[in-house]
C-alpha positions in Angstrom: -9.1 42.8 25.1 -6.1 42.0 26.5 -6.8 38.5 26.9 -7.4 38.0 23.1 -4.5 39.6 21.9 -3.0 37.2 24.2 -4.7 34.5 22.7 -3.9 35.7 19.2 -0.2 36.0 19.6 -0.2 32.3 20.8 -1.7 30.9 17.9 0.2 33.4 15.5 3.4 31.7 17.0 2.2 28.1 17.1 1.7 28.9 13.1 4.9 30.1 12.8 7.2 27.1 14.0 4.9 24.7 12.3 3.1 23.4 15.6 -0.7 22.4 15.2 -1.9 19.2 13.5 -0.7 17.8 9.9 -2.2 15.4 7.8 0.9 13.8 6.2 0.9 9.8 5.8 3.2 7.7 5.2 4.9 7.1 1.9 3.6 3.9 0.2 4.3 1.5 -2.9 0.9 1.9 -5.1 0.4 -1.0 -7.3 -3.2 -0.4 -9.2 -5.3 -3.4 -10.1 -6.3 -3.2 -13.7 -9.1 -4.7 -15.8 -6.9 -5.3 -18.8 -3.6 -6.6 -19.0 -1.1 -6.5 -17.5 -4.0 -6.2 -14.8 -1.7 -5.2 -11.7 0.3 -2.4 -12.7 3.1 -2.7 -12.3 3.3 -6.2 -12.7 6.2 -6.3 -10.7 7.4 -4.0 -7.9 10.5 -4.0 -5.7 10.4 -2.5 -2.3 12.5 -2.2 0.8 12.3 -4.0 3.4 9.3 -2.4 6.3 7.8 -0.6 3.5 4.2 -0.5 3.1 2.5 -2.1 -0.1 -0.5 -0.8 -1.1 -3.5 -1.9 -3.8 -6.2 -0.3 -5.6 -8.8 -1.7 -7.2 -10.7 1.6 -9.2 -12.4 -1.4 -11.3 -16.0 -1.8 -11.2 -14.8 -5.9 -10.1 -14.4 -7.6 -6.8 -10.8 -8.8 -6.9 -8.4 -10.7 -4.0 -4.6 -9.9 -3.7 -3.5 -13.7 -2.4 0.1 -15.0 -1.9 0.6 -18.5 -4.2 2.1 -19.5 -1.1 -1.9 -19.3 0.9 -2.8 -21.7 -2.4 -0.5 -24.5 -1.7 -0.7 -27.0 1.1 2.1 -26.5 4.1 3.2 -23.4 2.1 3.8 -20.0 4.4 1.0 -17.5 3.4 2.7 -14.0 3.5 -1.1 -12.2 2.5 -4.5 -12.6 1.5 -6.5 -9.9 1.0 -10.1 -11.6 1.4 -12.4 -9.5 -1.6 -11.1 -6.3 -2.7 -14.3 -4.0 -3.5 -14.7 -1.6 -6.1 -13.0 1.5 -4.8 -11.4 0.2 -2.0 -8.3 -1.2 -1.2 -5.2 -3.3 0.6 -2.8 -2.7 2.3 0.7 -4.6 3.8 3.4 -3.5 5.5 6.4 -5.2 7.1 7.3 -8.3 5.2 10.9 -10.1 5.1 13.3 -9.3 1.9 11.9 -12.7 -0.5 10.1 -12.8 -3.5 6.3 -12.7 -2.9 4.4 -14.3 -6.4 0.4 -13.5 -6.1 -2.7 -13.5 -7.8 -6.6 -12.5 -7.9 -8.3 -15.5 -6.8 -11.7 -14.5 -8.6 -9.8 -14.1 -11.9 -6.2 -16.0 -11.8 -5.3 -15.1 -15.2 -3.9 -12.0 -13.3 -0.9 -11.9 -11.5 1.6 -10.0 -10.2 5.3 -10.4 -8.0 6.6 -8.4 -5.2 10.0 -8.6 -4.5 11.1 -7.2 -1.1 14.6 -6.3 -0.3 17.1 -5.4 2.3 17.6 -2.8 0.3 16.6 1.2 0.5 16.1 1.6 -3.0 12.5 0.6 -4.1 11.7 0.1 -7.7 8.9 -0.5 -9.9 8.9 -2.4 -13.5 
């Protein structure tokens, strides 16, 4: 008996300065991949430097998120997502402040730009 109030009173305190596991993860920048226009919303994000980028695609469409820069020949690929499924997603973290222009290879009518800055400020448009 005494060895479970024991017990008891250990875990009462553990709850009580906040010890135990959490299941808190990291902040992100969402952008959502859309089957209308403008098709990546938003169209055009701004985030800090280190942040982490993410994209969802809740379409019923395979989609890429590619860098123009992986199109071109001799031209610095920043990302390339490979085929995004239906209900899945991408994710990026760590690029350098620059403007990153990409698109959806399957479908390149849709587009999108990240900006990244040395700035702690993101902002979405």
């Amino acid at each position: 008996m005494l060895m479970t109030l024991r017990i008891f009173m250990a875990l009462a305190i553990l709850v009580l300065v906040g010890a135990g596991p959490t299941t808190a993860t990291a902040p992100y920048t969402s952008i959502i991949i859309d089957s209308g226009s403008p098709y990546f919303v938003p169209k055009s994000a701004t985030v800090s430097s280190g942040s982490t980028i993410r994209w969802e695609n809740p379409t019923p469409t395979e989609h890429t998120i590619t860098h123009t820069g992986c199109m071109e020949d001799g031209a610095p690929c920043a990302f390339d997502s490979g085929l995004v499924l239906p209900n899945d997603s991408f994710t990026i973290q760590g690029l350098a402040p620059g403007k990153y222009p990409y698109i959806c290879r399957v479908h390149p009518i849709m587009y999108g730009i990240l900006t990244v800055t040395d700035s702690q400020q993101p902002s979405q448009l």
